[in-house]
Backbone as CSV, one residue per row, in Angstrom:
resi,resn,N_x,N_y,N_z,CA_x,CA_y,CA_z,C_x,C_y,C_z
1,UNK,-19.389,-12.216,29.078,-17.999,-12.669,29.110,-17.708,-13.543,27.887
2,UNK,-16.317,-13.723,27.193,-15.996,-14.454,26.294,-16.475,-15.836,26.295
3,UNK,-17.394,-16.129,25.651,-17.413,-18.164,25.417,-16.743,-18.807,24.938
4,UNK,-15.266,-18.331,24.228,-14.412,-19.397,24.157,-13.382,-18.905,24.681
5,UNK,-12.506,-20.210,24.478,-11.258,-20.284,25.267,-10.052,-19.978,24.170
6,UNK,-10.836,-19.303,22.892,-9.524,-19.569,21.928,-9.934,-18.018,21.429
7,UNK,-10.932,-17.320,21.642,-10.884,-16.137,21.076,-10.531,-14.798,21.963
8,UNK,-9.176,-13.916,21.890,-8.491,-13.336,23.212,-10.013,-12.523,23.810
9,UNK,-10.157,-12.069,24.926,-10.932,-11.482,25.824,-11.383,-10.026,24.444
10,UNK,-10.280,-9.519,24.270,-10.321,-8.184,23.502,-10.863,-8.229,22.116
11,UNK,-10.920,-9.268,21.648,-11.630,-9.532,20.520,-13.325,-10.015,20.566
12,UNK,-13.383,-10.074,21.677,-14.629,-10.712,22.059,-15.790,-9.126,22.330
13,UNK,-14.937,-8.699,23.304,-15.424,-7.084,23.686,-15.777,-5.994,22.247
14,UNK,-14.722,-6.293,21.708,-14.508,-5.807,20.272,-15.856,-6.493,19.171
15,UNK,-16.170,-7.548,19.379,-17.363,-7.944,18.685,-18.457,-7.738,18.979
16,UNK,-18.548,-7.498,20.924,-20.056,-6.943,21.242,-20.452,-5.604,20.823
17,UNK,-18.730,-4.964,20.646,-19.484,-3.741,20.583,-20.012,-3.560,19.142
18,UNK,-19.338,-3.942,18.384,-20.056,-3.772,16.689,-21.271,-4.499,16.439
19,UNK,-21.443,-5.279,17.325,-22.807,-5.934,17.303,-23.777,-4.866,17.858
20,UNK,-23.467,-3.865,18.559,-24.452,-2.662,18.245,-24.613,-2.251,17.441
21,UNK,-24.314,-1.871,16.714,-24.326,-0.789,15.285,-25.072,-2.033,14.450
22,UNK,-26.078,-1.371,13.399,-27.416,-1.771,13.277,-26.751,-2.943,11.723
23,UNK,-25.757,-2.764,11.163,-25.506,-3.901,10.090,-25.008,-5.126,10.676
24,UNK,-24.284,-4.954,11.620,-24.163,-6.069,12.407,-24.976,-6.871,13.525
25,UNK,-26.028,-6.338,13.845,-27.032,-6.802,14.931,-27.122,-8.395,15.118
26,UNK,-26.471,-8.823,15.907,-27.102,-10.357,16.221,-25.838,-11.135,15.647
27,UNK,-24.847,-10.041,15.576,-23.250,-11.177,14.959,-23.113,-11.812,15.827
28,UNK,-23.455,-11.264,17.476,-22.915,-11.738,18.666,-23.756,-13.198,19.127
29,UNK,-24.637,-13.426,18.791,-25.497,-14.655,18.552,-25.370,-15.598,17.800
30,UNK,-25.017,-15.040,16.337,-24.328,-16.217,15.511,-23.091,-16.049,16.047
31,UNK,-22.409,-15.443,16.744,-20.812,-16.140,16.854,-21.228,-17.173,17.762
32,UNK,-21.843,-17.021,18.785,-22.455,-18.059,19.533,-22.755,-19.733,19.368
33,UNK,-23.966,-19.132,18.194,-24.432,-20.390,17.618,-23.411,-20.888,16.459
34,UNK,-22.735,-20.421,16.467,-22.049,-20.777,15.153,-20.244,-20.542,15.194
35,UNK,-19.996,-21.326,16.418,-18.180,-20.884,17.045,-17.348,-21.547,16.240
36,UNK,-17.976,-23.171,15.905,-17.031,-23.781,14.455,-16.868,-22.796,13.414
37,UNK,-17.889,-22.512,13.050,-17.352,-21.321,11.614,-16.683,-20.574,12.010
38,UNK,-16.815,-19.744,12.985,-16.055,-18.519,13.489,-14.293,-19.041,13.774
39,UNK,-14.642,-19.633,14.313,-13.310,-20.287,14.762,-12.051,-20.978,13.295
40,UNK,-12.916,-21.577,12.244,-12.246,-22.054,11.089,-11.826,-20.271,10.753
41,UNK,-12.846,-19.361,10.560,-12.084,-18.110,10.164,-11.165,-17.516,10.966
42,UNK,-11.230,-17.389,12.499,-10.422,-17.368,13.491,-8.827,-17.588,13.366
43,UNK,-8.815,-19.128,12.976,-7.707,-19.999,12.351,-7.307,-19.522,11.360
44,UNK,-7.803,-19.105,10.621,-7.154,-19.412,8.657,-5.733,-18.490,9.118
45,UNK,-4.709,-18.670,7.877,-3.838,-17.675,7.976,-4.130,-16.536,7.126
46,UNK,-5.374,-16.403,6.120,-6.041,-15.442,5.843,-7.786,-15.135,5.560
47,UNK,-7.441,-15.030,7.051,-8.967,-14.916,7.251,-9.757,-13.918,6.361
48,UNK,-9.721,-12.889,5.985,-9.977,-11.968,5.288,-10.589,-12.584,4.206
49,UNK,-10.119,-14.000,3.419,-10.868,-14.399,2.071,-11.471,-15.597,2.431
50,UNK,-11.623,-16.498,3.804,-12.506,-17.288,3.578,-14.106,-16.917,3.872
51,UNK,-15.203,-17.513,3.849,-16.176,-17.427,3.860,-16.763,-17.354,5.537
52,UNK,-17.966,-16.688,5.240,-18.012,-16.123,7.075,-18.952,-16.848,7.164
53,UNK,-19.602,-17.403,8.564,-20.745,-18.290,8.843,-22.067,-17.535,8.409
54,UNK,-23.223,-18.503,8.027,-24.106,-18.360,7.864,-24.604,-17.054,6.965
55,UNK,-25.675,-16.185,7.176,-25.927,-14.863,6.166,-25.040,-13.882,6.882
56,UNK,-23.801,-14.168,7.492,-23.084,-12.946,7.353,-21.888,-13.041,6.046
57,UNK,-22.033,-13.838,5.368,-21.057,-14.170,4.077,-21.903,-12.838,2.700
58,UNK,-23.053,-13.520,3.032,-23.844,-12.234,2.074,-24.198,-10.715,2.513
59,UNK,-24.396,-10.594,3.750,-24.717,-9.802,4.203,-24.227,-8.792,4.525
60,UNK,-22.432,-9.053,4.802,-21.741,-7.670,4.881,-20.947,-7.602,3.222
61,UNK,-20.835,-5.808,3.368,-20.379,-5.973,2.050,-18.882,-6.115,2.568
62,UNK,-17.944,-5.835,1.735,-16.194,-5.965,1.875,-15.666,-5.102,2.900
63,UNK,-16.187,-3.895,3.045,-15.544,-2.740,4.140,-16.252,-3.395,5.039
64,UNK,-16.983,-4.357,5.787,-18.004,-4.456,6.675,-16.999,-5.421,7.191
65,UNK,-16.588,-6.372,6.253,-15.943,-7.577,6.051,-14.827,-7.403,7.443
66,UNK,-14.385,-6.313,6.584,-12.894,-5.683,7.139,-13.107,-5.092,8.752
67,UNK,-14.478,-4.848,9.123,-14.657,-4.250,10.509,-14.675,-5.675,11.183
68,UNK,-15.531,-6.789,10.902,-15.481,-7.836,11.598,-13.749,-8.597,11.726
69,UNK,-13.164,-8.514,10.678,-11.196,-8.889,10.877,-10.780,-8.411,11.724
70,UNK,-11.177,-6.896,11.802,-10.562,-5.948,12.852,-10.998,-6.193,14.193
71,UNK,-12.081,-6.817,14.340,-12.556,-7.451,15.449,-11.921,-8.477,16.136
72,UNK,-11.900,-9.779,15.154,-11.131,-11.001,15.812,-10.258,-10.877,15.238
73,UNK,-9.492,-10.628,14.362,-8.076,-10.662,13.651,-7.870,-9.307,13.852
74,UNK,-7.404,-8.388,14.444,-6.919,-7.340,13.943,-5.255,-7.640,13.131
75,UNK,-4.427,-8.222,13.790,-3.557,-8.701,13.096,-3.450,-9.212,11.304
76,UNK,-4.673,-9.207,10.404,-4.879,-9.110,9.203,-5.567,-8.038,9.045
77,UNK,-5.460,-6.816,9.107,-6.928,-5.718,8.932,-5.586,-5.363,7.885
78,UNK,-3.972,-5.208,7.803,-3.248,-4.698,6.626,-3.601,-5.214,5.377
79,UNK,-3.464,-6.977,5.220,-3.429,-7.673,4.123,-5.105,-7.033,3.783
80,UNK,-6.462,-7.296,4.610,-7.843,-6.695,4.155,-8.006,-5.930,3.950
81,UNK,-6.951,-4.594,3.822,-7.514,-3.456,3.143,-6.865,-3.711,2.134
82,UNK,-5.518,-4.369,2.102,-4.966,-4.653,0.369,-5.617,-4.832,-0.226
83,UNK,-6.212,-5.928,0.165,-7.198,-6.752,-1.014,-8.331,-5.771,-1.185
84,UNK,-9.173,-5.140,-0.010,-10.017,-4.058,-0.854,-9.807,-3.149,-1.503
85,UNK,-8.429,-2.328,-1.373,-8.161,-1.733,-2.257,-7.779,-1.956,-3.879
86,UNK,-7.072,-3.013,-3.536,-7.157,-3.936,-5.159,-7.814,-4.202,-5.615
87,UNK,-9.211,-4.515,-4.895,-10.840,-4.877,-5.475,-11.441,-3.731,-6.268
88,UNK,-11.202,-2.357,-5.346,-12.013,-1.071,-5.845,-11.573,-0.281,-6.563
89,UNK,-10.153,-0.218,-6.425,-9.341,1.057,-7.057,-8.257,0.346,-7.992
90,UNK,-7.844,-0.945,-7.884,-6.893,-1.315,-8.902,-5.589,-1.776,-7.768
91,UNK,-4.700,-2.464,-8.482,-3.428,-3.083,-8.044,-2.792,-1.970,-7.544
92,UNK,-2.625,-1.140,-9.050,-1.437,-0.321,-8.682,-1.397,0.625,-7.378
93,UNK,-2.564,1.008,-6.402,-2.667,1.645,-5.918,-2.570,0.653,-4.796
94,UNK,-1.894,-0.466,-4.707,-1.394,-1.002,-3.399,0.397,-1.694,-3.804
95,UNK,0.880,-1.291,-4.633,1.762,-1.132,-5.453,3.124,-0.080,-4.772
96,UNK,4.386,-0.121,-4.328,4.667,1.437,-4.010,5.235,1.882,-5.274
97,UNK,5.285,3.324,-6.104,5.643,3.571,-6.891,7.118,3.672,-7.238
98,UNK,8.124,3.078,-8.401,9.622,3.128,-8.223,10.131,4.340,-7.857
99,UNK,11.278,3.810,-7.309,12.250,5.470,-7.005,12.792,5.565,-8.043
100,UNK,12.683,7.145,-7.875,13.283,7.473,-8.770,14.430,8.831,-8.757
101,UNK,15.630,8.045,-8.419,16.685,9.024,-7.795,17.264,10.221,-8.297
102,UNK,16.913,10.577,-9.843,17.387,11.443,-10.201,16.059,12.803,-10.116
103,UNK,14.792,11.982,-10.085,13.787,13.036,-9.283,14.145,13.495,-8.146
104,UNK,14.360,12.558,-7.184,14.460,13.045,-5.861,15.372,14.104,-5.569
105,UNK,16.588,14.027,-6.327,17.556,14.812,-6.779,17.036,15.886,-6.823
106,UNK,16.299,16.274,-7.449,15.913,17.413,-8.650,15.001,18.296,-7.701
107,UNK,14.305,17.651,-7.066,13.697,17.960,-5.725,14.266,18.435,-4.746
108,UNK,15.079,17.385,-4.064,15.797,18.145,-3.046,16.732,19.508,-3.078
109,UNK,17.140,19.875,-2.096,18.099,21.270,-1.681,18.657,21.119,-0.799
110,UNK,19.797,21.751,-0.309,20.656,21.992,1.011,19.539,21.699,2.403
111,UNK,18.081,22.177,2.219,17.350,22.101,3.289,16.699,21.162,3.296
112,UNK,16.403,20.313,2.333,15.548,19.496,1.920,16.591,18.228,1.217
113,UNK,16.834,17.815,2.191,17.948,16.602,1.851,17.048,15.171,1.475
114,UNK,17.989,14.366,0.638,17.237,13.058,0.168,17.871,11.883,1.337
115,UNK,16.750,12.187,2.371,16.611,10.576,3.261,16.423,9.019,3.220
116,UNK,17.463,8.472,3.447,16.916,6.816,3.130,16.272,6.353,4.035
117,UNK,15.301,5.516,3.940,14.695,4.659,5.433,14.545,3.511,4.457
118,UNK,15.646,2.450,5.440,15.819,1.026,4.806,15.074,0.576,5.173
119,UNK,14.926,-0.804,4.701,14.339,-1.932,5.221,15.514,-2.943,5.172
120,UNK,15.306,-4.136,6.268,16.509,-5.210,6.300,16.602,-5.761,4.727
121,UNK,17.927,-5.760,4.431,18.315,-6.499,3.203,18.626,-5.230,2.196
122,UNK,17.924,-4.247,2.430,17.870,-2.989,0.946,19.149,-2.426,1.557
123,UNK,20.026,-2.690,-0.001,21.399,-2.026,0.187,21.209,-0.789,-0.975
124,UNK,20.803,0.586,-1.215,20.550,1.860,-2.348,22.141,1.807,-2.514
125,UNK,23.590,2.032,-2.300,24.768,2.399,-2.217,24.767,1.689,-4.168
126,UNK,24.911,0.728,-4.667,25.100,0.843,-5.958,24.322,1.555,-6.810
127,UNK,22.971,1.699,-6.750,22.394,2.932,-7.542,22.915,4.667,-7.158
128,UNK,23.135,4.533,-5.655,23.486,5.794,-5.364,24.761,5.663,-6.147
129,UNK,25.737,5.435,-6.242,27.296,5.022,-6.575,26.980,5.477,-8.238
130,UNK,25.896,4.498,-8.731,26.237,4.843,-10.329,25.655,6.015,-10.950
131,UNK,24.409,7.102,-9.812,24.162,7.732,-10.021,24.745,9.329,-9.932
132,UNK,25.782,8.787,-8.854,27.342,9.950,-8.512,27.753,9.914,-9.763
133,UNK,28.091,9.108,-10.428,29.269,9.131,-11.300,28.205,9.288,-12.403
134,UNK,27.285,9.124,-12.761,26.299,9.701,-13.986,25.918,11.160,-13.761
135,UNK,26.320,11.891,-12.793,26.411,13.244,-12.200,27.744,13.724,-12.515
136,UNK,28.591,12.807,-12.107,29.713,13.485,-12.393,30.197,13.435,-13.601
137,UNK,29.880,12.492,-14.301,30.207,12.175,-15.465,29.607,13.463,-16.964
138,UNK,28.274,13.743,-16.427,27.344,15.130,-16.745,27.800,16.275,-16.846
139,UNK,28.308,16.319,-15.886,29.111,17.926,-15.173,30.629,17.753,-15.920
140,UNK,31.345,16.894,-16.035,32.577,16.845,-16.911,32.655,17.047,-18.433
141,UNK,31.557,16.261,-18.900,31.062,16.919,-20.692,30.678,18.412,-20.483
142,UNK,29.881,18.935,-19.489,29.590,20.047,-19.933,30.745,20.996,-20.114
143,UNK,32.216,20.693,-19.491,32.657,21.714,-19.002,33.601,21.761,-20.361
């Protein structure tokens, strides 16, 4: 059963079980012996970069890192793969690439329409707006 009162039930279950699998063997003992550390990482608001108790700081590599977050934090396992991916492959590939509306254009068709999915605050209507009239404006020289 869970030994503390601050780590949820499901995170606890979640740690015995990776404490099977043979790189982790005996996490479930140092979380034990060692609940202050666990608990300061527990706490952080990014747990993912502080330092883990005892030889599990050296001992797992970064993807390992990221199975133990997913354990007691699952709630940071997004920001820990950022950062590993920024570690291994580069920025840009946690980066989203610009739009680019006159591609999408060029792309789409009658069947294959260009969909927005906002996010709160993103207003597209002035790029769409100046990109009508740089269309229309196109189509009037040619003619």
């Amino acid at each position: 059963s869970n030994p503390t009162a601050w780590l949820p039930t499901k995170s606890w279950d979640e740690l015995v079980r990776v404490d099977e699998l043979e790189r982790f063997k005996d996490i479930r003992k140092n979380f034990l012996a060692q609940k202050d550390g666990w608990k300061f990482v527990y706490d952080s608001t990014e747990p993912h970069r502080e330092k883990f108790p005892d030889q599990w700081q050296t001992q797992l590599g970064d993807f390992q890192r990221m199975c133990v977050i997913r354990c007691i934090r699952p709630d940071k396992v997004v920001p820990a793969v950022q950062d590993f991916v920024r570690d291994h492959l580069g920025q840009k590939y946690i980066e989203p690439p610009p739009f680019d509306l006159s591609k999408s254009y060029q792309d789409s068709t009658c069947t294959t329409p260009i969909i927005f999915v906002l996010s709160p605050g993103s207003d597209p209507m002035s790029s769409l707006s100046k990109f009508a009239d740089d269309m229309f404006s196109d189509q009037s020289d040619e003619r």
